[in-house]
MMTF fields as JSON, N, C-alpha, C and O atoms, coordinates in Angstrom:
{
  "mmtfVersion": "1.0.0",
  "mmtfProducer": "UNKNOWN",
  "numBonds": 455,
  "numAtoms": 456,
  "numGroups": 114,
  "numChains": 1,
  "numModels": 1,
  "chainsPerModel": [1],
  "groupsPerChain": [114],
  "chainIdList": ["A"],
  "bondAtomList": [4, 2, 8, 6, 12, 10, 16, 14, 20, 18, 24, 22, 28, 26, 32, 30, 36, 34, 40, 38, 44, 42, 48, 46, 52, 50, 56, 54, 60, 58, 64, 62, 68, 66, 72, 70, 76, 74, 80, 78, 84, 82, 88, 86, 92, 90, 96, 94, 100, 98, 104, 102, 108, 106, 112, 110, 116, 114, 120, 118, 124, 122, 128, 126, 132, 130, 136, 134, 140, 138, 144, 142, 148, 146, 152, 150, 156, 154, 160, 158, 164, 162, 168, 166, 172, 170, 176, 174, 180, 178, 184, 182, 188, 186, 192, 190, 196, 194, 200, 198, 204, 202, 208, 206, 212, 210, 216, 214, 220, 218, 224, 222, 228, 226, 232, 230, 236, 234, 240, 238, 244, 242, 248, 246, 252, 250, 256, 254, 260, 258, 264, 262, 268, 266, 272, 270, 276, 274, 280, 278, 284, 282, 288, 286, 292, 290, 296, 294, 300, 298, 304, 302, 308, 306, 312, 310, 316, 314, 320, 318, 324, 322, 328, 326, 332, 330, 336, 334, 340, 338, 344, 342, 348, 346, 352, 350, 356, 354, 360, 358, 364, 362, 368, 366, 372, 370, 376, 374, 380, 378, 384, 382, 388, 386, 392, 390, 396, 394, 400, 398, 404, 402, 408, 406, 412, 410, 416, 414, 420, 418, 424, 422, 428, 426, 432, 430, 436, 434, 440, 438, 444, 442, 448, 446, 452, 450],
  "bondOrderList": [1, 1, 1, 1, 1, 1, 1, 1, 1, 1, 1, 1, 1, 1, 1, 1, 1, 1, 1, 1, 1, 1, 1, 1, 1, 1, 1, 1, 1, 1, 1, 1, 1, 1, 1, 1, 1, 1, 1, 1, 1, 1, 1, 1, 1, 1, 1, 1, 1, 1, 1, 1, 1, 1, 1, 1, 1, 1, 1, 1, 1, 1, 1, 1, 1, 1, 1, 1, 1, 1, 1, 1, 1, 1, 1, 1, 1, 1, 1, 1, 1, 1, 1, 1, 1, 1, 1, 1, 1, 1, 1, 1, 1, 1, 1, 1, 1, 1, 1, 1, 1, 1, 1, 1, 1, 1, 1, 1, 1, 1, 1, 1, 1],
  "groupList": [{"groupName": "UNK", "atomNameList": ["N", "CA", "C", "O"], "elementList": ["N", "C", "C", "O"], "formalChargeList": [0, 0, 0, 0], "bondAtomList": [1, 0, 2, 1, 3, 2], "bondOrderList": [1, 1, 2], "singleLetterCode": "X", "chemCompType": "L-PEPTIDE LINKING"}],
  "groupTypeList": [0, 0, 0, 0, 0, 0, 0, 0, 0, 0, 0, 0, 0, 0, 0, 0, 0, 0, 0, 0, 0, 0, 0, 0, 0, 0, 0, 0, 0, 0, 0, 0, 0, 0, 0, 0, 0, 0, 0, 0, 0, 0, 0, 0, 0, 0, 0, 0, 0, 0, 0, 0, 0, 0, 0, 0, 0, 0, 0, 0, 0, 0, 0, 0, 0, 0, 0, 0, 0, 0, 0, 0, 0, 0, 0, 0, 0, 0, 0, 0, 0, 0, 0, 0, 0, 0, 0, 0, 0, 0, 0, 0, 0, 0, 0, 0, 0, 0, 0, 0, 0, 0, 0, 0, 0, 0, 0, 0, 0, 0, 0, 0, 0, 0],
  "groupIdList": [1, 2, 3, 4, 5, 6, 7, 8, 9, 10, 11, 12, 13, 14, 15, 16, 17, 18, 19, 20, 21, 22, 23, 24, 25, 26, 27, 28, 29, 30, 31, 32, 33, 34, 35, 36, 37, 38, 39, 40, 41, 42, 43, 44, 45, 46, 47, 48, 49, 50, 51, 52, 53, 54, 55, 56, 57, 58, 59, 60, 61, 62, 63, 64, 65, 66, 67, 68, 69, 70, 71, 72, 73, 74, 75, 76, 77, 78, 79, 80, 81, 82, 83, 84, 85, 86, 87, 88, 89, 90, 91, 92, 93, 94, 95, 96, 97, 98, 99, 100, 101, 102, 103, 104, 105, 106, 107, 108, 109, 110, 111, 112, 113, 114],
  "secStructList": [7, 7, 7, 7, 7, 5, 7, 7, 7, 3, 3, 3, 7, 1, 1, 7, 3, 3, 3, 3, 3, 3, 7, 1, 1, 7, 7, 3, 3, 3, 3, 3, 3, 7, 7, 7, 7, 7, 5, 7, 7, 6, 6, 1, 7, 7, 3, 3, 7, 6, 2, 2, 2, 2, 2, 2, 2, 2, 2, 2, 2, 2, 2, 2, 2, 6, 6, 1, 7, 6, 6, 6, 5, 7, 7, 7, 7, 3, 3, 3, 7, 1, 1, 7, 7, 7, 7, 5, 7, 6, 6, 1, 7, 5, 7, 1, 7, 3, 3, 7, 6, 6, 7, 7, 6, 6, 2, 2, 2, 2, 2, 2, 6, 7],
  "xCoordList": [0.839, 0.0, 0.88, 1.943, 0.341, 1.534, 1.199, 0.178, 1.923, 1.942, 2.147, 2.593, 1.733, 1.798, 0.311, -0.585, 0.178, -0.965, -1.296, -0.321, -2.327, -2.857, -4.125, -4.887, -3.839, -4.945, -5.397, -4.769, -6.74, -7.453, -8.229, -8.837, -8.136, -8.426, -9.658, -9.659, -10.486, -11.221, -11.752, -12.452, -11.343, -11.362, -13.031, -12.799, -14.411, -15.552, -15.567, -15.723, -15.371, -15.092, -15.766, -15.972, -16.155, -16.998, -17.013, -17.853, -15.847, -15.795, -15.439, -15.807, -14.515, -14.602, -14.035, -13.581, -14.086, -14.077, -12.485, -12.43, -11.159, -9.989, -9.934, -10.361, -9.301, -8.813, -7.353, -6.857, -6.526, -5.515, -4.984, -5.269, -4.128, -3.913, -2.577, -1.62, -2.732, -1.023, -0.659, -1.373, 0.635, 0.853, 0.288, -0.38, 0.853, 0.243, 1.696, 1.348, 2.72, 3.656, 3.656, 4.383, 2.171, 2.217, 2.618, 2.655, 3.075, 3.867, 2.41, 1.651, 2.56, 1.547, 1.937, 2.964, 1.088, 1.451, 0.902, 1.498, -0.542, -1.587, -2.889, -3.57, -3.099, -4.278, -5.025, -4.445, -6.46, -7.342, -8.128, -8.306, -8.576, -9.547, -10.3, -9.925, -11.805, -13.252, -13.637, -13.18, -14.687, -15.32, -16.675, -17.339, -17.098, -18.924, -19.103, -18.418, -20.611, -20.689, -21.487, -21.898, -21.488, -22.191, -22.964, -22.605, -24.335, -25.548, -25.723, -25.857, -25.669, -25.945, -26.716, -26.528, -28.279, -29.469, -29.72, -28.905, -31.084, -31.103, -31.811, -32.616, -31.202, -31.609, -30.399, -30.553, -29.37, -28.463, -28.29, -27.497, -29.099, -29.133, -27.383, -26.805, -26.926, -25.741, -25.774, -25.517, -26.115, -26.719, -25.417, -24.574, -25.56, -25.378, -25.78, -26.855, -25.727, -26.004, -25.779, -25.551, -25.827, -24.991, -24.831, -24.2, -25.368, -25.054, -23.81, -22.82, -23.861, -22.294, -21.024, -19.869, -21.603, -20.334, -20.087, -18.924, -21.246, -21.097, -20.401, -19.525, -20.928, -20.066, -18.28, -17.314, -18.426, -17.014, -16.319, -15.134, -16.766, -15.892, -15.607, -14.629, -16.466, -16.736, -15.389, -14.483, -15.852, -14.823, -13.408, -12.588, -12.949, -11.459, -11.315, -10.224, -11.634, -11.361, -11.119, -10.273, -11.957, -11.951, -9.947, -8.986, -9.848, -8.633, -7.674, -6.684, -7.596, -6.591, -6.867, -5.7, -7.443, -7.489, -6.895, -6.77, -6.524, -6.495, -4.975, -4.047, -5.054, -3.612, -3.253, -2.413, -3.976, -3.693, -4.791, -5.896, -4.183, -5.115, -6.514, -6.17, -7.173, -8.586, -8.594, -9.157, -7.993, -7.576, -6.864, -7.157, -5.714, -4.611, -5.124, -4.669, -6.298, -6.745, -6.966, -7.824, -6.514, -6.85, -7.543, -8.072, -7.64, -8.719, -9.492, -9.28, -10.445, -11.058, -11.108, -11.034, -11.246, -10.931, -11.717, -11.166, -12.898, -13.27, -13.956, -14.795, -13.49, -13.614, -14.584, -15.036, -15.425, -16.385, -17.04, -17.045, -17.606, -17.843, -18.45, -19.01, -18.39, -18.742, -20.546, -20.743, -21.295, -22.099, -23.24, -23.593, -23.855, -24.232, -25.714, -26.02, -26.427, -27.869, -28.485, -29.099, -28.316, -28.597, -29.832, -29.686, -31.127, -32.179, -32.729, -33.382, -32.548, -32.932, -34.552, -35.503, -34.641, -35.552, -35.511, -34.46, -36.465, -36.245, -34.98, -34.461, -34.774, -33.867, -32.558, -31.761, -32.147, -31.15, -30.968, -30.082, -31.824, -32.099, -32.353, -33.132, -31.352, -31.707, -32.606, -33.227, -33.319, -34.519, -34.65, -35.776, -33.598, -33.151, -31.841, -31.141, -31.648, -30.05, -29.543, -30.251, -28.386, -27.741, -27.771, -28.124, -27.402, -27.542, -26.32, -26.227, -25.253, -24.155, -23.584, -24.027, -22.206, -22.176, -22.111, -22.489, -21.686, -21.562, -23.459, -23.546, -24.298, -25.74, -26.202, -26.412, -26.383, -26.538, -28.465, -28.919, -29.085, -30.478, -30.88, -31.405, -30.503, -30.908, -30.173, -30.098, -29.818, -28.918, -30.178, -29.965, -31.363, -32.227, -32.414, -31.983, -32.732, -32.912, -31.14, -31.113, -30.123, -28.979, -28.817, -28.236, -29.665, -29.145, -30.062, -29.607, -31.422, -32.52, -31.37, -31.227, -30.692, -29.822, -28.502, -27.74, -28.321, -27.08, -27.096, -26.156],
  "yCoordList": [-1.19, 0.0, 1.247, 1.331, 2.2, 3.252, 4.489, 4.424, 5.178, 6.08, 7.5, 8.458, 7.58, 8.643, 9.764, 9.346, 11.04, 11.646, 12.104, 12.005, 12.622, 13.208, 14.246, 14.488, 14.842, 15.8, 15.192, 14.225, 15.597, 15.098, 16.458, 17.112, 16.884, 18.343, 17.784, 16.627, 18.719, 18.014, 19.633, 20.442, 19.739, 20.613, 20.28, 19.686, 20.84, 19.84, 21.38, 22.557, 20.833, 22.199, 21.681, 20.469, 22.253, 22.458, 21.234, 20.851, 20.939, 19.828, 17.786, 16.641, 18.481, 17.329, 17.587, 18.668, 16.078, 16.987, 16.199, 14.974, 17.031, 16.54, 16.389, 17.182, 15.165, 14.999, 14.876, 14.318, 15.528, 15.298, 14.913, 15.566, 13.726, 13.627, 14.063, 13.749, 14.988, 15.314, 14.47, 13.8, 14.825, 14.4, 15.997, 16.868, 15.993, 16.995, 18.205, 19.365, 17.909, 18.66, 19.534, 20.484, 18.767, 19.615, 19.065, 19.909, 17.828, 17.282, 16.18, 15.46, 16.527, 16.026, 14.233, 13.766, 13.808, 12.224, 11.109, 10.255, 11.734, 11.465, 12.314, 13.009, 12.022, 13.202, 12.087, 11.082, 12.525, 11.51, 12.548, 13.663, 12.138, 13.269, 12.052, 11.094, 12.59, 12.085, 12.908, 14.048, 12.541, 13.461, 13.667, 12.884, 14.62, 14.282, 15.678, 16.635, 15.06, 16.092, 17.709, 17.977, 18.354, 19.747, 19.569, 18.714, 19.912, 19.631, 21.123, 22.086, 20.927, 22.122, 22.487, 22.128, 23.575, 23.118, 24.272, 25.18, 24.202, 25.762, 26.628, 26.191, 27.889, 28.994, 29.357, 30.052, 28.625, 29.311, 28.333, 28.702, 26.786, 26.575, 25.798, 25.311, 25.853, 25.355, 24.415, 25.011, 22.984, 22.585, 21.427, 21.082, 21.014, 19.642, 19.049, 19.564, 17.464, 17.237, 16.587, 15.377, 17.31, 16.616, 15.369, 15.163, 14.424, 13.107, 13.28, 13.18, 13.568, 13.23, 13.908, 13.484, 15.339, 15.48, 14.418, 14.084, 13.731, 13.02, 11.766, 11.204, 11.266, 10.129, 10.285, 9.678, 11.193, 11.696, 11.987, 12.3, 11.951, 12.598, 11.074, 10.801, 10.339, 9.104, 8.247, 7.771, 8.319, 7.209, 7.871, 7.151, 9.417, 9.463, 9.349, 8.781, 9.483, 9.015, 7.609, 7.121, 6.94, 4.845, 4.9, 4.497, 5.54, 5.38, 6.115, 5.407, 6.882, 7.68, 7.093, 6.816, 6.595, 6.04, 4.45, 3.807, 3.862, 2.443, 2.435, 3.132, 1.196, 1.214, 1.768, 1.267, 2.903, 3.587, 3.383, 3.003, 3.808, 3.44, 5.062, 6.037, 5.034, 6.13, 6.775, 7.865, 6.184, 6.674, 7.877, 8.929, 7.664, 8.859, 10.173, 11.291, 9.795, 11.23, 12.265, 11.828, 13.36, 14.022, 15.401, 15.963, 15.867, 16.763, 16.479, 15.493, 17.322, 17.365, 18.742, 19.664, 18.81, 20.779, 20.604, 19.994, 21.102, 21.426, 22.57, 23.36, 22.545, 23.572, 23.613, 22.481, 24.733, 23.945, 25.3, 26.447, 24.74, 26.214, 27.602, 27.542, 28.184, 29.916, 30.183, 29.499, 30.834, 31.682, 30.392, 30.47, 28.996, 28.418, 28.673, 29.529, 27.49, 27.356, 25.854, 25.271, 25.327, 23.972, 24.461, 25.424, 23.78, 23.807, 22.708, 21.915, 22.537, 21.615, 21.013, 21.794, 20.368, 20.132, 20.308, 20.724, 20.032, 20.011, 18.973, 19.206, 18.195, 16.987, 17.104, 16.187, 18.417, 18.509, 17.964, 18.503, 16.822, 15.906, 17.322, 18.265, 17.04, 17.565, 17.649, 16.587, 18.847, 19.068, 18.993, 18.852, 19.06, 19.215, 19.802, 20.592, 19.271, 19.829, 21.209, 22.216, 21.177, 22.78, 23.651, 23.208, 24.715, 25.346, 26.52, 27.298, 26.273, 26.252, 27.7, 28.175, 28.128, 29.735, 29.952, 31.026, 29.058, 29.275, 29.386, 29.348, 29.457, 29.45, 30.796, 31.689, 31.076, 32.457, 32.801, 33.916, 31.948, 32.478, 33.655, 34.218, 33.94, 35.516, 37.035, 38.245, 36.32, 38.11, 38.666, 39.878, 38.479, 40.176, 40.294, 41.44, 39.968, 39.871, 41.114, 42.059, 40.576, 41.582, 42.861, 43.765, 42.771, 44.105, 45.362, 46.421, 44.739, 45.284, 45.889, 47.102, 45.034, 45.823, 46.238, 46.274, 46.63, 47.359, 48.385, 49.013],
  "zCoordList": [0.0, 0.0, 0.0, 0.615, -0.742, -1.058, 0.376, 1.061, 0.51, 1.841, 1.143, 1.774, -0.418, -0.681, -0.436, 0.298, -1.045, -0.842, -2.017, -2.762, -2.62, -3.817, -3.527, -2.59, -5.252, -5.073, -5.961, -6.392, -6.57, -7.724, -8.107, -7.26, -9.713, -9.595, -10.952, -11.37, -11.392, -12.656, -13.293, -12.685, -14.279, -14.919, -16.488, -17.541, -16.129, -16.806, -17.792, -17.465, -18.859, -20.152, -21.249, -21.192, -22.204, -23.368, -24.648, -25.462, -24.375, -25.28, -24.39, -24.655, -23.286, -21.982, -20.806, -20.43, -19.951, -18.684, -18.361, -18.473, -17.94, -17.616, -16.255, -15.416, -16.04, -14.273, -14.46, -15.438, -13.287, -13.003, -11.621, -10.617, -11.604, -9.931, -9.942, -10.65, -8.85, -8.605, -7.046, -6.299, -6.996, -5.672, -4.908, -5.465, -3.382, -2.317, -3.188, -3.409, -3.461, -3.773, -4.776, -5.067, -5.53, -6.958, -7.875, -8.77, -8.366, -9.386, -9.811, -9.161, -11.151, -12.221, -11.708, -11.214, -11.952, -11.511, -13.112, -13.768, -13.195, -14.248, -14.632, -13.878, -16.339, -16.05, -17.241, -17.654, -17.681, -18.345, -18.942, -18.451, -19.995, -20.477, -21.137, -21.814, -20.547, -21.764, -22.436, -22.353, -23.384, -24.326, -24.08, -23.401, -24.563, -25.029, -26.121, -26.483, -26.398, -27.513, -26.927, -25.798, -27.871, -27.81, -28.357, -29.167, -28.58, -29.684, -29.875, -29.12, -31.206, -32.105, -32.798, -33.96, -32.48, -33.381, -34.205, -34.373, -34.808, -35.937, -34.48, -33.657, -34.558, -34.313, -32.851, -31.847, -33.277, -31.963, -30.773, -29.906, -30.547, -29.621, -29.519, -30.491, -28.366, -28.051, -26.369, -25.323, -26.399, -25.284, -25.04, -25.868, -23.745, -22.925, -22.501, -22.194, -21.903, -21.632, -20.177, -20.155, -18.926, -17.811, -17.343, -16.306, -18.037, -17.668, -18.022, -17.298, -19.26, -19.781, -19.18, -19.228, -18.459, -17.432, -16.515, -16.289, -15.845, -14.782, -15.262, -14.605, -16.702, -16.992, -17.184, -16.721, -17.924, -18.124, -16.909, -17.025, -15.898, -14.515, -13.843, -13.147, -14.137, -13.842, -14.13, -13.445, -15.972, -16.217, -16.489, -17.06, -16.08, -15.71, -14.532, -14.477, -13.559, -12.32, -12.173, -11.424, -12.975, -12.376, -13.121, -12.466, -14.663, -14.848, -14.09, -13.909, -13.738, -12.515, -11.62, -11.345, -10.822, -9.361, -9.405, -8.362, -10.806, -10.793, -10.452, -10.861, -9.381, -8.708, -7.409, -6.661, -7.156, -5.626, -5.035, -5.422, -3.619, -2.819, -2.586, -1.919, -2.894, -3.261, -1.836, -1.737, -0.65, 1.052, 0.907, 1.475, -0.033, -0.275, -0.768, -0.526, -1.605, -2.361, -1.165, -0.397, -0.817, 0.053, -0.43, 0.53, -1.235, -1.828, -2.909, -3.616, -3.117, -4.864, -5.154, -4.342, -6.426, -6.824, -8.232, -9.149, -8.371, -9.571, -10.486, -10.051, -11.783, -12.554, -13.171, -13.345, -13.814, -14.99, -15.613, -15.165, -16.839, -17.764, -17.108, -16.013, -17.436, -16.656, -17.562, -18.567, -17.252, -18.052, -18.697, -19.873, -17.607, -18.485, -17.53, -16.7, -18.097, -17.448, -17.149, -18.043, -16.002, -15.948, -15.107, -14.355, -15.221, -14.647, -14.054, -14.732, -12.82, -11.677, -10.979, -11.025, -10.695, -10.05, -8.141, -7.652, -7.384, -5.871, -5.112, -4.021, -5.709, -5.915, -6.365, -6.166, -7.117, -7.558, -9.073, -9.736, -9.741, -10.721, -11.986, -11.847, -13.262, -14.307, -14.666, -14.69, -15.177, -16.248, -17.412, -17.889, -18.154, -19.456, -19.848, -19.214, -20.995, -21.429, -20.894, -20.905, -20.47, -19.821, -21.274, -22.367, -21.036, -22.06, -21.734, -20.784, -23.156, -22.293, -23.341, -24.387, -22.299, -22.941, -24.445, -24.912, -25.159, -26.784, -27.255, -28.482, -26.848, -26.746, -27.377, -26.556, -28.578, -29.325, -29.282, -29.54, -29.017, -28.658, -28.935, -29.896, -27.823, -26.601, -27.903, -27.69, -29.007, -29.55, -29.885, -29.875, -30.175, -30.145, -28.793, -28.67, -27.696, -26.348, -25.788, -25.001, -26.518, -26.646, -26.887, -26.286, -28.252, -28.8, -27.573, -27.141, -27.293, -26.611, -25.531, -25.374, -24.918, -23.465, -23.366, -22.399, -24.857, -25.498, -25.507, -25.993]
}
C-alpha cells in the first residue's frame, strides 16, 4: 500500500471533462480526459447534456485512481464552464439539457440591453 498523498483536480469544459492527480507537492502524476458532444441546433441553440459530465468525470477518475489506494486522495478541486444554465428540479435531478455559454439564442434579447 503506497503512503503517498494526492490531489485530484477536474477541470468539466466544453468539449470534456480533464482529471488530473497530482501528488500533495504539486507534481503532475496522471491526467485523463473524456469526451462528449455539444448539440448544435437551428436557431443558436448550443446545449449539454450533464449526464455526460457526470459520466465523463466518472470514467477518468476509475482510470486515474487504478492502482492507488482512493484513502490517499486528500482533496477534490473542480472547474467547470462559466455563463451556463442547468435547470434543476427540488432533488437537484436535471430538467433538461444545460444550455451552455456558446448558446446564441438571446442576440435580439442583446441588442434590446445594449
Amino acid at each position: 500500500m503506497s503512503t503517498h498523498a494526492y490531489l485530484l483536480a477536474y477541470d468539466i469544459g466544453t468539449s470534456g471533462t480533464k482529471a488530473s492527480l497530482f501528488s500533495v507537492e504539486g507534481k503532475l502524476i496522471a491526467s485523463a480526459t473524456e469526451g462528449y458532444p455539444v448539440y448544435f441546433e437551428q436557431g443558436g441553440v448550443c446545449e449539454q447534456e450533464p449526464e455526460d459530465w457526470w459520466r465523463a468525470v466518472v470514467q477518468a477518475t476509475h482510470r486515474l485512481v487504478a492502482g492507488i489506494d482512493v484513502k490517499a486522495i486528500k482533496a477534490l478541486s473542480f472547474s467547470g464552464q462559466m455563463m451556463g444554465c442547468l435547470l434543476v428540479d427540488k432533488q437537484g435531478k436535471a430538467l433538461r439539457r444545460s444550455i451552455i455559454w456558446s448558446d446564441t439564442r438571446a442576440k435580439e434579447q442583446e441588442k434590446q440591453l445594449i
